[in-house]
VMD Tcl script that builds the backbone (N, CA, C; Angstrom):
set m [mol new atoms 243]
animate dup $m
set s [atomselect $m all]
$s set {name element resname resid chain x y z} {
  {N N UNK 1 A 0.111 -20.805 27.148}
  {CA C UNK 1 A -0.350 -19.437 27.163}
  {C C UNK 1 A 0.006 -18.776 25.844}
  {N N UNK 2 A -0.677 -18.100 25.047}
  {CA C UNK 2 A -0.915 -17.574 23.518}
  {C C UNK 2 A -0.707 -16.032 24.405}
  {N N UNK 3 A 0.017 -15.023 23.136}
  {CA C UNK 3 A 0.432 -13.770 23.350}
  {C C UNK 3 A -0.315 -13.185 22.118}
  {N N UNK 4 A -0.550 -12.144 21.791}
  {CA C UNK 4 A -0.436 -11.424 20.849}
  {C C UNK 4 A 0.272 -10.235 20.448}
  {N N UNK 5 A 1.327 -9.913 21.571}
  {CA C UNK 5 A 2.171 -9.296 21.426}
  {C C UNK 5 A 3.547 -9.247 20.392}
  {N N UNK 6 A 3.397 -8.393 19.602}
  {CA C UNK 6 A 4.663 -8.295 18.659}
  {C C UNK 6 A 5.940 -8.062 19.059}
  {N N UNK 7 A 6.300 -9.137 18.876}
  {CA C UNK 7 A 8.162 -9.393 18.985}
  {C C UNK 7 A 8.558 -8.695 17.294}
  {N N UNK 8 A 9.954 -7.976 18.315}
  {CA C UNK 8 A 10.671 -7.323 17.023}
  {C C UNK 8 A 12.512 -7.550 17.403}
  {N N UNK 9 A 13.012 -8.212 16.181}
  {CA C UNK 9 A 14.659 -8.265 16.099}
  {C C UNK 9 A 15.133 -8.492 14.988}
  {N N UNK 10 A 16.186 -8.711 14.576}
  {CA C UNK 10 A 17.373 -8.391 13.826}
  {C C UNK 10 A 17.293 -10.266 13.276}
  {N N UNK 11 A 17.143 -10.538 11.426}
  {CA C UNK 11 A 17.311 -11.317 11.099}
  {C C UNK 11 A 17.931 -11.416 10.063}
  {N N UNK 12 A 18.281 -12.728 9.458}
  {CA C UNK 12 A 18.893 -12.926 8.006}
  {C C UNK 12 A 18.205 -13.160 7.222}
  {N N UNK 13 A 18.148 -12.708 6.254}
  {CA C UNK 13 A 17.174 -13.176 4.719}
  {C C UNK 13 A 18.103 -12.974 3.838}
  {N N UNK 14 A 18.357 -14.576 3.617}
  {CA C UNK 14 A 18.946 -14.466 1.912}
  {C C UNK 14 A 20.493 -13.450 2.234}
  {N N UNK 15 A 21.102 -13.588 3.763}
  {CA C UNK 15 A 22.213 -13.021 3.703}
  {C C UNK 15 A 22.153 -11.612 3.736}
  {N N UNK 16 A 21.305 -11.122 3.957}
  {CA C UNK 16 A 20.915 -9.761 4.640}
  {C C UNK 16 A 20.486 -9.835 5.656}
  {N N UNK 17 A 20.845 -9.023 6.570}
  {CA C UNK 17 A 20.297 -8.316 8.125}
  {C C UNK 17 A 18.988 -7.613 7.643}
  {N N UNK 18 A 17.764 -7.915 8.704}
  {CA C UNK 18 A 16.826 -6.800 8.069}
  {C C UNK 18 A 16.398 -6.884 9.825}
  {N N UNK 19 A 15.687 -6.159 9.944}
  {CA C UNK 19 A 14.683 -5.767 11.553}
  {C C UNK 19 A 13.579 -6.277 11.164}
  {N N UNK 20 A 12.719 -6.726 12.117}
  {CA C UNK 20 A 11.742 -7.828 11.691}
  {C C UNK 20 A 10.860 -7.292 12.883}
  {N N UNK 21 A 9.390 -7.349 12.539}
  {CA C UNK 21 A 8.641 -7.286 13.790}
  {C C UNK 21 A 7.717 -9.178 13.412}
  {N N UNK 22 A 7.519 -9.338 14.151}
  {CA C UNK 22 A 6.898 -10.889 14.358}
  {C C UNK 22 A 5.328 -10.264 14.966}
  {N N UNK 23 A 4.281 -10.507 14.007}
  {CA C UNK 23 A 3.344 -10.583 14.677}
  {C C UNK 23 A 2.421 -11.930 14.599}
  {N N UNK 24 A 2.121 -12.504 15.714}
  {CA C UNK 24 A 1.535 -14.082 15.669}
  {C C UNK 24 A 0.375 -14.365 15.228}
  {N N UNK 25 A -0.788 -13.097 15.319}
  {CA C UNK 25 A -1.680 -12.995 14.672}
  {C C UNK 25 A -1.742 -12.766 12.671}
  {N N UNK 26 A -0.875 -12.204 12.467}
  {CA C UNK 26 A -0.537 -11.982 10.644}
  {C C UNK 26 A -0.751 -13.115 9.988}
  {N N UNK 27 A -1.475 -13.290 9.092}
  {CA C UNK 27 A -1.561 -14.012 8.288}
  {C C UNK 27 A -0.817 -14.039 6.781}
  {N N UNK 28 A -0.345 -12.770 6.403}
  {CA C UNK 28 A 1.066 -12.745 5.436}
  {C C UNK 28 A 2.461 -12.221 6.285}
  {N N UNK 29 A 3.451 -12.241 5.088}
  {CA C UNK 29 A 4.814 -11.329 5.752}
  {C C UNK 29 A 4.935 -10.423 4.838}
  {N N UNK 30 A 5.383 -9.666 4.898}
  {CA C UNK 30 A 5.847 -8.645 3.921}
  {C C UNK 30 A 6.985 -7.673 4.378}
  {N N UNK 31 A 7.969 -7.651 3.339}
  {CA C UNK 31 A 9.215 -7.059 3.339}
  {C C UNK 31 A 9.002 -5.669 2.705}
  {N N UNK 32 A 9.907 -4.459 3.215}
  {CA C UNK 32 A 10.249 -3.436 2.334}
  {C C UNK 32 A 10.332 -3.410 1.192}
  {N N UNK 33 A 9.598 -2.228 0.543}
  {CA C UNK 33 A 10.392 -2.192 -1.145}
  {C C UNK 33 A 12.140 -1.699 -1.036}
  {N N UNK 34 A 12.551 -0.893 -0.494}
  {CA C UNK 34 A 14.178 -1.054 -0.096}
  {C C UNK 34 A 14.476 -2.763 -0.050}
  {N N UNK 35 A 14.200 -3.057 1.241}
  {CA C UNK 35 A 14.797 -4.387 1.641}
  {C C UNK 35 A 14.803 -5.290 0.243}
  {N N UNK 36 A 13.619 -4.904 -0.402}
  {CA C UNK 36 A 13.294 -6.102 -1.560}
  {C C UNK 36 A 14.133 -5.851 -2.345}
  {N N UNK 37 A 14.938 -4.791 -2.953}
  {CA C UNK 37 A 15.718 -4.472 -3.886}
  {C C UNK 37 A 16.969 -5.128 -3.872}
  {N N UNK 38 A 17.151 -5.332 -2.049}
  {CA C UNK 38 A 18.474 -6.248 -2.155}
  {C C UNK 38 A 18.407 -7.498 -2.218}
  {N N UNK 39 A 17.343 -8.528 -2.089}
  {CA C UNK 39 A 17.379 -9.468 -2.390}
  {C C UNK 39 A 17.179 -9.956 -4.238}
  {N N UNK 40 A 17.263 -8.980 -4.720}
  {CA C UNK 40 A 17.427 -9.244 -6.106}
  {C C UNK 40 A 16.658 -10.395 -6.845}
  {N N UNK 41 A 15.407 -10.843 -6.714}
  {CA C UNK 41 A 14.350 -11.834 -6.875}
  {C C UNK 41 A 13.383 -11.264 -7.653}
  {N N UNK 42 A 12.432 -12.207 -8.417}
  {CA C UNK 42 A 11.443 -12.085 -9.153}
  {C C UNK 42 A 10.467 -12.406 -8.955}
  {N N UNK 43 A 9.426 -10.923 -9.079}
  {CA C UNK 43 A 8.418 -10.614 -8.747}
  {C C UNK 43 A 7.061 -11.549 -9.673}
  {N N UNK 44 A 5.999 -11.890 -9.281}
  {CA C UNK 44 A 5.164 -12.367 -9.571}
  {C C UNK 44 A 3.505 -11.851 -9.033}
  {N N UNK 45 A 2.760 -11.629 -10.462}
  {CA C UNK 45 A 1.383 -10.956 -9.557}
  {C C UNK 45 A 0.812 -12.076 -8.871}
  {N N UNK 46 A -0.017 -11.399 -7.698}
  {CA C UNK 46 A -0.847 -11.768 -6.622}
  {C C UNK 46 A -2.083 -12.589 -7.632}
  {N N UNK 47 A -2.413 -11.541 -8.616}
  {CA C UNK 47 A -3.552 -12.057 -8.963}
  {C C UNK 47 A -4.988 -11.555 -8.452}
  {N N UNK 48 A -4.573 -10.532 -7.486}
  {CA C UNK 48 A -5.694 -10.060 -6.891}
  {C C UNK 48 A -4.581 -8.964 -5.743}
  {N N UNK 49 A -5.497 -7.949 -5.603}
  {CA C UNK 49 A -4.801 -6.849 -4.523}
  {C C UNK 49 A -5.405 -6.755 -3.304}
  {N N UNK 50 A -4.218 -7.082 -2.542}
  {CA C UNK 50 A -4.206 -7.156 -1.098}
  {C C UNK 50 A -4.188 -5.905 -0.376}
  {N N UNK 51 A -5.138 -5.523 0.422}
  {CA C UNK 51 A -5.323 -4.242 0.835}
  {C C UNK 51 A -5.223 -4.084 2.724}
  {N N UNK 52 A -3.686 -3.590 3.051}
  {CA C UNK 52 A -3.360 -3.985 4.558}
  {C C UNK 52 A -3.567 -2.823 5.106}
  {N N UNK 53 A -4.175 -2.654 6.372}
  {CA C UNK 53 A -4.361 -1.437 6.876}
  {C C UNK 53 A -3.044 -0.664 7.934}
  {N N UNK 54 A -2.609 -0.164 8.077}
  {CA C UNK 54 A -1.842 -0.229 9.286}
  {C C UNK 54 A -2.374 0.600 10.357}
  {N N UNK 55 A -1.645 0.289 11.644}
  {CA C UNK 55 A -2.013 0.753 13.140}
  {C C UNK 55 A -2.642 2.641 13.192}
  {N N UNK 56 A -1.569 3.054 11.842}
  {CA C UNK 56 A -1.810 4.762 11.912}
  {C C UNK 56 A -2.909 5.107 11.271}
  {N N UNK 57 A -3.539 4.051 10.244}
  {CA C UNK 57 A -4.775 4.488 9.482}
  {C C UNK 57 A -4.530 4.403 8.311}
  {N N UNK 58 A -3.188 4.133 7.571}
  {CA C UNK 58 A -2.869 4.470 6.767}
  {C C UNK 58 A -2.899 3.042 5.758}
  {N N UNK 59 A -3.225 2.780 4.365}
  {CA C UNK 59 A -4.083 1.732 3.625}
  {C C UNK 59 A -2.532 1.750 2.747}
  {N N UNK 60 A -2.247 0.003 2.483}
  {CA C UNK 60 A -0.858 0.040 1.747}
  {C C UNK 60 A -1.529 -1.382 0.092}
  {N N UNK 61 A -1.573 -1.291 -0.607}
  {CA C UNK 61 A -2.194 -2.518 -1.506}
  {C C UNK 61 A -0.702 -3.136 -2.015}
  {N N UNK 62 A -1.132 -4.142 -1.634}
  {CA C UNK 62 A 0.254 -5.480 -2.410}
  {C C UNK 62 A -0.260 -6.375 -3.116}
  {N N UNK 63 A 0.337 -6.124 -4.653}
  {CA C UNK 63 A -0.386 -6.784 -5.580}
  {C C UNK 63 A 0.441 -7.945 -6.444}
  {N N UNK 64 A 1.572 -8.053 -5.735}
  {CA C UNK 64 A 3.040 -8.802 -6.462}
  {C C UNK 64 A 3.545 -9.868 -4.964}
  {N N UNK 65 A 3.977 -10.470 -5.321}
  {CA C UNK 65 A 4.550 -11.709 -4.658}
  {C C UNK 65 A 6.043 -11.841 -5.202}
  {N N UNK 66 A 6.642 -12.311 -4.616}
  {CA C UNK 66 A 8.088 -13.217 -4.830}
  {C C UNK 66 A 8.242 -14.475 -4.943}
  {N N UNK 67 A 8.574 -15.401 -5.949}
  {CA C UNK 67 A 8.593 -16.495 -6.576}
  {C C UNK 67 A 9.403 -17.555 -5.658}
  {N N UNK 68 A 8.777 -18.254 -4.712}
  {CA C UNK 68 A 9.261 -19.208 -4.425}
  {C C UNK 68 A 10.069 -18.667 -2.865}
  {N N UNK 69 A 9.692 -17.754 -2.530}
  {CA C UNK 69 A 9.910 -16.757 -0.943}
  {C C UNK 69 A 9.131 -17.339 -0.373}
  {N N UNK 70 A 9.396 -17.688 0.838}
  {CA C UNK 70 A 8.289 -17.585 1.976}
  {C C UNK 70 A 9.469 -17.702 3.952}
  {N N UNK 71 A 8.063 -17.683 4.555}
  {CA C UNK 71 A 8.980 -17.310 5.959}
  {C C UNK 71 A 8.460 -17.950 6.633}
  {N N UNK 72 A 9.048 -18.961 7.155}
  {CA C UNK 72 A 8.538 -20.289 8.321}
  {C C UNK 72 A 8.266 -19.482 9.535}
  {N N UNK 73 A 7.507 -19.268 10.435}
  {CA C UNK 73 A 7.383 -19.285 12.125}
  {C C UNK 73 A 6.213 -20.314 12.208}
  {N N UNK 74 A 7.146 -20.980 13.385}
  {CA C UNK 74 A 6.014 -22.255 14.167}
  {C C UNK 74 A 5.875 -23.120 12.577}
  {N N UNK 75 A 6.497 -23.398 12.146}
  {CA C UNK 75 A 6.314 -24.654 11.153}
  {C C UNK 75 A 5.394 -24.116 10.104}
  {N N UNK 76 A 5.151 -22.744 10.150}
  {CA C UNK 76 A 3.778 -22.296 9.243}
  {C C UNK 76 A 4.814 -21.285 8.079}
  {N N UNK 77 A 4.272 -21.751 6.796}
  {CA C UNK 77 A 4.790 -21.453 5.928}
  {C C UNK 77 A 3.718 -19.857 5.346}
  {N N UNK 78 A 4.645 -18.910 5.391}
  {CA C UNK 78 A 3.959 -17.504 4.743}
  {C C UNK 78 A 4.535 -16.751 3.691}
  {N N UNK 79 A 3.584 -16.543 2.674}
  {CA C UNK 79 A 4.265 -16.121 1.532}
  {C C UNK 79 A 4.885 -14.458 1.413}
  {N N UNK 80 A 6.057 -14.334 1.150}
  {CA C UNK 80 A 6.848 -13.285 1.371}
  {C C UNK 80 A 6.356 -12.009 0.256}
  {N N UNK 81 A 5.255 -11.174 0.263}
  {CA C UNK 81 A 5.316 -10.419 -0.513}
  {C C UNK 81 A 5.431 -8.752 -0.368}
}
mol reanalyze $m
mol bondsrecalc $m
mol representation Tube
mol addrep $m
């Protein structure tokens, strides 16, 4: 049985606690610009701008990536930007 319901909890990245929502349908991940500041990593362009909508209406573009980031669920590798 497949859900599409978003699971949300408390994880480690890189030795930080962050709150996480899990959605199974997403096809990227993406972290805070806060959160990103503490992982202290280097940024890399997309190469093209990613334009995510969210639930309120509201349009966010991510145009940078993190070098060598990504976030396993279910064996599926997603790039952290």
């Amino acid at each position: 049985m497949t859900s599409n319901a978003v699971v949300e909890s408390m994880i480690s990245i890189s030795g930080h606690i962050a709150y996480a929502l899990f959605d199974p349908g997403a096809t990227h991940s993406f972290i805070s610009s806060t959160f990103a500041y503490k992982l202290n990593q280097v940024l890399e362009p997309l190469g093209f701008q990613l334009v995510i909508s969210t639930p309120i209406g509201v349009k966010i573009i991510a145009s940078t990536r993190y070098v060598n980031s990504e976030v396993m669920i279910r064996e599926m590798k997603h790039p952290l930007i």
